[in-house]
C-alpha positions in Angstrom: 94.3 85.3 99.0 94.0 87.5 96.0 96.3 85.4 93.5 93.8 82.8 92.6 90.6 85.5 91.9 92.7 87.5 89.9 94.5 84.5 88.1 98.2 84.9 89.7 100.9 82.3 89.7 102.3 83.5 93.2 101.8 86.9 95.3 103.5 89.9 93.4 104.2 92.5 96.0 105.5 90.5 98.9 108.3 92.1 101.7 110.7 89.5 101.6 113.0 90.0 98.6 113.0 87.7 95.8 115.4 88.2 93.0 112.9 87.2 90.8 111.3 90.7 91.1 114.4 92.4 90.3 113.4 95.3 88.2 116.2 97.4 86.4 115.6 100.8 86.5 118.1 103.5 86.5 119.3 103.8 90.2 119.7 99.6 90.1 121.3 99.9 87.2 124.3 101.9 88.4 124.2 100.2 91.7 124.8 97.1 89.8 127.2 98.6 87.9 129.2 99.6 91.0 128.6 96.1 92.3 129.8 94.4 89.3 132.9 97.1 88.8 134.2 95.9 92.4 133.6 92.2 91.8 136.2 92.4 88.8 138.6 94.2 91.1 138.6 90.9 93.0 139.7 92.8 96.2 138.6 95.2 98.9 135.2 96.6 100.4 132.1 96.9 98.2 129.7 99.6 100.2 126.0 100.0 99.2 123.9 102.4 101.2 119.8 103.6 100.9 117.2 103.8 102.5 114.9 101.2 104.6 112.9 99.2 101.7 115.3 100.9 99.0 115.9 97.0 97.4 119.8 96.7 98.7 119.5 92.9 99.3 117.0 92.3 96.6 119.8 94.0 94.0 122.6 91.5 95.9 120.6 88.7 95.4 120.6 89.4 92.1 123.8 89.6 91.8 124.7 86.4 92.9 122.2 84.8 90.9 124.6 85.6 87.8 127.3 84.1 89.5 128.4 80.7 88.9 128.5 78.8 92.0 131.4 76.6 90.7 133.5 79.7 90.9 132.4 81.2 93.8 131.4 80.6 97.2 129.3 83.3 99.1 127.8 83.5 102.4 125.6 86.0 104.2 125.3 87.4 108.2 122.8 90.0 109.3 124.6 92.0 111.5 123.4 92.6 114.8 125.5 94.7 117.0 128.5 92.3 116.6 132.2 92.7 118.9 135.0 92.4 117.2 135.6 88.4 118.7 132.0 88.2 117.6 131.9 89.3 114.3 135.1 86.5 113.4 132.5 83.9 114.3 129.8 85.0 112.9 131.7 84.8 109.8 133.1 81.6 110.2 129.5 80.3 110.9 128.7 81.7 107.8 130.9 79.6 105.8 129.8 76.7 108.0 133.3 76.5 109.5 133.6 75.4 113.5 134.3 77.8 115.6 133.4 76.2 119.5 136.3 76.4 121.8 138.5 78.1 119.6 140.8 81.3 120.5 141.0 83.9 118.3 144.6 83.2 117.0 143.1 79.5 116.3 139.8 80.9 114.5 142.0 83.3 112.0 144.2 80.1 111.1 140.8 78.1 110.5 138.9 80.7 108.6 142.6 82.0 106.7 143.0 77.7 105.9 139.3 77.8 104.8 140.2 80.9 101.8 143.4 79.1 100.8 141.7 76.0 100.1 138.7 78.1 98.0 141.9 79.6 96.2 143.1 76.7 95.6 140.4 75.1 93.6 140.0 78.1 91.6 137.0 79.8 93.8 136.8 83.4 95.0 135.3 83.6 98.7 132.7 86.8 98.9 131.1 87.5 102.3 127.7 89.4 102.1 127.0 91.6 105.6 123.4 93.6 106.0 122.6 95.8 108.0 125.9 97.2 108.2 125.3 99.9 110.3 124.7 98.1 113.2 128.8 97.4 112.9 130.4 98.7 115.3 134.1 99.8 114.2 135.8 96.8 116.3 133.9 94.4 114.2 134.8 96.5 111.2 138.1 96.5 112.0 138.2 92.7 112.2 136.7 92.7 108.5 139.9 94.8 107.8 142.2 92.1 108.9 140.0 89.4 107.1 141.3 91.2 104.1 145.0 91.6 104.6 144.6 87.6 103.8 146.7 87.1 100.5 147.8 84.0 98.6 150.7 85.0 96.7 149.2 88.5 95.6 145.3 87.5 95.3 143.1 88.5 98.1 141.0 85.7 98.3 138.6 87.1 100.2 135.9 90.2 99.5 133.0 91.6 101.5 130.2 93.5 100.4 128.1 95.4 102.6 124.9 96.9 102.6 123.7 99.7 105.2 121.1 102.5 106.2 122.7 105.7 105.3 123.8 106.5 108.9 126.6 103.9 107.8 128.5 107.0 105.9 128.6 108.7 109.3 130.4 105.8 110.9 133.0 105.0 108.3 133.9 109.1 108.5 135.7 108.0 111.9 138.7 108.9 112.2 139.7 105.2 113.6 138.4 103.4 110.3 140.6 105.5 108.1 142.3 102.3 107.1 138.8 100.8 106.4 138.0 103.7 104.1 141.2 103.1 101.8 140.3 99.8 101.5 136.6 100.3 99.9 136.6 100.3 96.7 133.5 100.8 94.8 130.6 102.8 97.1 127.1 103.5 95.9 124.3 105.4 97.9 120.6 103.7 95.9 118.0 106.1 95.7 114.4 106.2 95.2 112.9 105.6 91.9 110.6 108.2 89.7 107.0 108.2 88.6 107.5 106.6 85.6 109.7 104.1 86.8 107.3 103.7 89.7 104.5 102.5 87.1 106.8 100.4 84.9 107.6 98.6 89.1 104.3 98.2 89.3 103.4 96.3 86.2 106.9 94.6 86.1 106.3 92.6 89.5 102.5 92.0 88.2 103.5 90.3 85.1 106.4 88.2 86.8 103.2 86.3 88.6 101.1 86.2 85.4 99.2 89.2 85.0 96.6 89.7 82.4 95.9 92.8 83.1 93.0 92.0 85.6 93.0 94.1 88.0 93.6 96.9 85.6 95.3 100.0 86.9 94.9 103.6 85.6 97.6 106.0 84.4 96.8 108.2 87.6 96.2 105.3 90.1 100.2 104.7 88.8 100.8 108.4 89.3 99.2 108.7 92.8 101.1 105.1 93.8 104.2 107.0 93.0 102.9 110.4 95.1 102.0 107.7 98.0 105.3 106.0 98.1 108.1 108.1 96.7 109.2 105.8 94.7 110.5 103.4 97.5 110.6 99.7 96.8 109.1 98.4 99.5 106.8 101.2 100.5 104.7 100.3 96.7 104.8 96.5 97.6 103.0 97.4 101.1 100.6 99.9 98.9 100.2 97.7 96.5 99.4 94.6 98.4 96.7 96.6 100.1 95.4 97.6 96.6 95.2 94.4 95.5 93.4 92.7 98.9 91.0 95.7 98.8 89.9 94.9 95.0 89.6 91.5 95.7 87.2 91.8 98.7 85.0 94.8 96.7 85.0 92.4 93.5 87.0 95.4 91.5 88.6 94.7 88.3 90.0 98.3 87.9 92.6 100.2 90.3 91.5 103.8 90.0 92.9 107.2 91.9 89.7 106.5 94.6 90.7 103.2 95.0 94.4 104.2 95.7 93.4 106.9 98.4 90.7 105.3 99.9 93.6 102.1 100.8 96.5 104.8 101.4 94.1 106.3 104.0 93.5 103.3 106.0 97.6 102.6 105.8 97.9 105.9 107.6 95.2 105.8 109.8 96.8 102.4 110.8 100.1 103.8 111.1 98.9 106.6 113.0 97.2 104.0 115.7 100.9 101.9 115.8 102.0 105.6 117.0 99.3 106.4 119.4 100.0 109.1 121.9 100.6 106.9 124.5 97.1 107.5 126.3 96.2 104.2 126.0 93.3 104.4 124.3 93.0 102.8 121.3 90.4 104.0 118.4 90.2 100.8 116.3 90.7 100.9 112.7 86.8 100.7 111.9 85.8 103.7 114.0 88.6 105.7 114.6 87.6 109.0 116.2 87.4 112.1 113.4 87.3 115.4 113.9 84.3 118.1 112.8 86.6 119.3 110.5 86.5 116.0 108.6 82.8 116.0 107.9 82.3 119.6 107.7 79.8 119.8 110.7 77.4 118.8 107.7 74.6 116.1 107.0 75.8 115.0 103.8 79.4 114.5 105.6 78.2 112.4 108.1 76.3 110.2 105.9 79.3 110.0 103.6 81.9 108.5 106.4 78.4 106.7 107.2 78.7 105.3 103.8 82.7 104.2 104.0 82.3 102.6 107.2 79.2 100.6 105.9 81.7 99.5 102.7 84.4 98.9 105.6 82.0 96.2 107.0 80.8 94.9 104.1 84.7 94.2 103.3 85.8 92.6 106.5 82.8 90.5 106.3 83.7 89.6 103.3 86.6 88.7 104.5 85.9 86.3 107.5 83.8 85.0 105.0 86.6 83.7 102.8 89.0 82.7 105.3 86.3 80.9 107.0 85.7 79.0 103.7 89.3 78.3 103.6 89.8 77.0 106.8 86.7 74.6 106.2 88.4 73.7 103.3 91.7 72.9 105.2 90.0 71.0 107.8 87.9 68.7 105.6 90.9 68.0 103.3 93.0 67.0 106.7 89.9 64.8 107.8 89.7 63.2 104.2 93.6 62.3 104.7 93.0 60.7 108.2 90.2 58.3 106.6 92.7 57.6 103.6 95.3 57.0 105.9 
């Protein structure tokens, strides 16, 4: 919506991860230390734990991105809450192996066949699981026996998982002891700081092309930072705001008003997601304030006056553009009919 107004090859602060966003600072840096440390050890459990939004799959990604796929051969499940019968198939769907009708003693010879052959031609085998701490420990412990597989004395198969930091609590159990001794390379990612936050910020923008239009202040950075801690995906939702609420205003700057004024509509929207359960629902334009908020004086009322006037003024703005898109659509599709 914004890309083609501020001259932008592709949007820069999108959810889904895209390794092309990676941005080294120093907490990615040691994860992918500890990442690549247990990919030379060509064995075992890599564990990689943080927060919702931390950037866990978008520094796996990464990772595989340096890998040569003629050496290795990588799949990925998304755990749901998996049983231990379960979690065998999901993996051999994974690897696009057929699992219908088969018994468990027949799956393990299929998938055990399938990282034979891989060894054979010279490939390691890595299995990728998010979302890890939806595991539960029979489906870990069924991982566990994946990796007593050996050819000769190579493991040919290694897992890597990623989790929500509740994870830690689950491996302390007492039944996955023999889980635990197997992982060997563990790495909790943290947030990032302010100044890393800035350098995010401006590293995703130029990825797409930036030119420095919209330009963002020292303390709209700082305030970003103060907004989001610091959490990956908490400054793409942020910033993706900023960046639709400049193009509808016609900004070319990103200043400390600009940064509040879209952080207070994120938590006012957040807020309504968590109503009280009343059901009543304020809507995002005129969402109920208290006294308190205007001061019980004129020149507060005329100021959220003022805001809610901009707030129209925006939307309209708004329907305006995606009404002139869809025109455009609709013609263009008409135009193809005729040619056709």
């Amino acid at each position: 919506m914004y890309n083609e107004f501020y001259g932008l090859s592709a949007s820069p602060f999108q959810l889904t991860p895209d390794p092309r966003f990676f941005f080294e600072s120093s907490v990615h840096r040691k994860a992918m230390a500890h990442l690549l440390f247990g990919l030379e050890q060509s064995e075992g459990f890599i564990v990689i734990t943080g927060e919702i939004g931390a950037g866990k799959t978008t520094i796996l990604g990464h990772l595989l991105d340096t890998l040569d796929p003629e050496e290795y051969v990588a799949a990925k499940i998304v755990s749901p809450h998996l049983g231990g019968d379960d979690m065998l198939r999901a993996v051999a769907g994974a690897f696009n192996l057929q699992f219908t009708n088969l018994d468990k003693a027949s799956l393990l010879r299929r998938i055990e066949s399938f990282l034979v052959e891989n060894h054979r031609q010279g490939k390691r085998t890595l299995l990728l699981v998010d979302e890890a701490q939806n595991v539960p420990p029979p489906a870990l412990e069924e991982l566990r026996m994946l990796s007593n597989f050996q050819v000769g004395s190579k493991v040919p198969l290694q897992s890597f998982l990623l989790a929500q930091p509740q994870f830690r609590r689950t491996l302390a159990s007492v039944d996955l002891e023999q889980f635990r001794q197997r992982i060997i390379a563990s790495y909790h990612l943290g947030p990032m700081g302010a100044a890393e936050t800035s350098e995010y910020v401006q590293h995703r923008l130029a990825v797409v092309g930036w030119k420095g239009d919209p330009d963002f202040t020292e303390e709209a950075l700082a305030d970003i930072f103060l907004h989001t801690g610091g959490v990956p995906r908490k400054i793409n939702t942020l910033c993706s705001r900023i960046m639709l609420f400049c193009f509808l205003d016609e900004l070319h700057k990103v200043d400390r008003e600009v940064v509040r004024s879209v952080a207070e509509d994120l938590a006012r929207e957040t807020n309504q997601v968590l109503d009280t359960g009343d059901g009543r629902s304020s809507g995002v334009m005129l969402s109920p304030h208290r006294d308190d908020e205007t001061g019980g004086s004129p020149s507060g009322v005329y100021d959220r006056i003022d805001k809610l006037e901009k707030t129209v003024q925006r939307h309209g703005r708004a329907l305006r553009y995606f009404s002139s898109v869809i025109e455009k659509n609709l013609l263009e599709g008409t135009s193809g009919e005729g040619d056709a």
